[in-house]
C-alpha positions in Angstrom: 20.9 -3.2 6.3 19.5 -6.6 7.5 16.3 -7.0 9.1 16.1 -10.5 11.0 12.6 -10.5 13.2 13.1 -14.8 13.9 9.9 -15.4 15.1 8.4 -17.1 12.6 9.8 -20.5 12.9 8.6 -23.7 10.5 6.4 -26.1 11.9 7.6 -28.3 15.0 10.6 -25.8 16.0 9.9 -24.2 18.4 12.6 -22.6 20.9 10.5 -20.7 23.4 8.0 -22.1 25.5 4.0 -21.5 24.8 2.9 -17.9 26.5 6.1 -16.8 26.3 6.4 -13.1 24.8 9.1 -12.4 22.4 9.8 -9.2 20.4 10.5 -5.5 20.5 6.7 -4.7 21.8 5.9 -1.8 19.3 6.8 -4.2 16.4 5.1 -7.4 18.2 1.7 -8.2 16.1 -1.3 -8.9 17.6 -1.0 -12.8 17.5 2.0 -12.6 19.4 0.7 -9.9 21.5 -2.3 -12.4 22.5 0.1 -15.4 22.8 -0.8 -17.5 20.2 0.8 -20.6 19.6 0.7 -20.4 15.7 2.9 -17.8 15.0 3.8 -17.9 11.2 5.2 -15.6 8.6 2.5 -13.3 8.6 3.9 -12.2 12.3 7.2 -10.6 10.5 5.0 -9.2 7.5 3.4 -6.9 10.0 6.6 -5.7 11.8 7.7 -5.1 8.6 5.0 -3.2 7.6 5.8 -1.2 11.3 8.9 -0.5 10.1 8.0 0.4 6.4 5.0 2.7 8.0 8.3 4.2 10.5 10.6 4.8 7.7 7.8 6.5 5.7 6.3 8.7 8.2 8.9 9.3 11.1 6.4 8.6 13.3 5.4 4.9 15.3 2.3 4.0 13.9 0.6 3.6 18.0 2.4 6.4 19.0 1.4 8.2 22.1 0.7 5.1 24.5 2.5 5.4 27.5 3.9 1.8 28.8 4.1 -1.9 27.4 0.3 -2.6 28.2 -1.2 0.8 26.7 0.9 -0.2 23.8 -0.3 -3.4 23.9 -3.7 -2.6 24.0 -3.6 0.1 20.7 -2.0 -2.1 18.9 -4.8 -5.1 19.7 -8.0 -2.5 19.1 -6.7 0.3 17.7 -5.8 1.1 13.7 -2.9 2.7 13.1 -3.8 6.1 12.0 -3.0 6.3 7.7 0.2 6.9 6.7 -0.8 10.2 4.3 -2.0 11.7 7.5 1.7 12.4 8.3 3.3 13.1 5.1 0.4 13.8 2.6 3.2 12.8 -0.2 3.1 9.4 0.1 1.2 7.4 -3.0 -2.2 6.2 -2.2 -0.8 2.8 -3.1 1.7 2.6 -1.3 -0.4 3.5 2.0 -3.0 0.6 1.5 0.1 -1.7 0.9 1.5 -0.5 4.2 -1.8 -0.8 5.7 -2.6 -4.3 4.5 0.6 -5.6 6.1 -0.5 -4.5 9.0 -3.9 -5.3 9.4 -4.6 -6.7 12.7 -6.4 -10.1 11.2 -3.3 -12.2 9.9 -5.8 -14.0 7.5 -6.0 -10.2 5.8 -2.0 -9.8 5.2 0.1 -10.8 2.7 1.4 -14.8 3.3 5.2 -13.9 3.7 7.9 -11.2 2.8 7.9 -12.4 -0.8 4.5 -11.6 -1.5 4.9 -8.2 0.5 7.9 -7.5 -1.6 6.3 -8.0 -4.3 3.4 -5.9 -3.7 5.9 -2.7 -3.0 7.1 -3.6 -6.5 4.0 -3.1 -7.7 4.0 0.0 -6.5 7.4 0.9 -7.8 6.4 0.1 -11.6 3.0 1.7 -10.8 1.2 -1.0 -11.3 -2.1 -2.1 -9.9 -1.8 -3.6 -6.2 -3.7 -6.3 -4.3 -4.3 -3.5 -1.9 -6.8 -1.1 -2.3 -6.8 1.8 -0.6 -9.6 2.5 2.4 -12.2 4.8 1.9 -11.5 5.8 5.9 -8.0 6.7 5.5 -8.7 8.9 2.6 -12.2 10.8 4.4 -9.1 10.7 7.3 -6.7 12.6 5.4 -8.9 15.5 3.9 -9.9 16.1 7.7 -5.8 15.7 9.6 -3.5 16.0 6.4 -0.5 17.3 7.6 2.4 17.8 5.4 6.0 17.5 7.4 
């Protein structure tokens, strides 16, 4: 399977005009949400971590909003809820990974797929990861563990 978001583009090629919304909406981050005009590789990083957090789980990370703005709007000031939450199985490494790629501050992601990759070897070969996992997910999942 190939996976080809195109939005990040280099510098200078643009082929959509500024404000203009592109993307499937539940996978748009929240720079392109907003309409920013620097949209750079950190924009696919967190649709892949959407998609990584779907394949996991089953589940869309903001699921439950009903329409494109209510989406819009969890996905701008709300946090996903943690990955374990839905399927207690998954490793605690793998959910801050999952979770870093989709933090809502681009500054706090990994750079680009590479480095994303990378990290989810880490976690293959069980070795340590940038990510740590957050002391809110984990009080989280004692409290709304539920194992599908």
């Amino acid at each position: 399977m190939v996976i080809d978001f195109g939005l990040a583009v280099p510098d200078g090629e643009r082929m959509t005009q500024p404000g203009e919304l592109m993307g499937t909406p539940l996978y748009m981050s929240p720079e392109q949400i907003e309409g920013k005009l620097r949209i750079d590789a950190r924009s696919d990083v967190y649709s892949l971590g959407v998609t990584l957090y779907e394949a996991l789980t089953l589940v869309h990370p903001f699921a439950g909003a009903e329409g494109r703005e209510a989406t819009f709007h969890r996905i701008l000031r709300g946090d996903p809820v943690p990955p374990r939450s839905h399927r207690q199985l998954i490793p605690r490494d793998l959910e801050a990974v999952v979770l870093k790629a989709m933090d809502r501050e681009p500054g706090r992601r990994y750079g680009d797929a590479l480095a994303f990759a990378r990290e989810l070897r880490r976690v293959i070969e069980m070795e340590p990861t940038e990510a740590r996992p957050d002391r809110k997910s984990t009080r989280l999942n004692s409290s709304h563990a539920n194992i599908s």
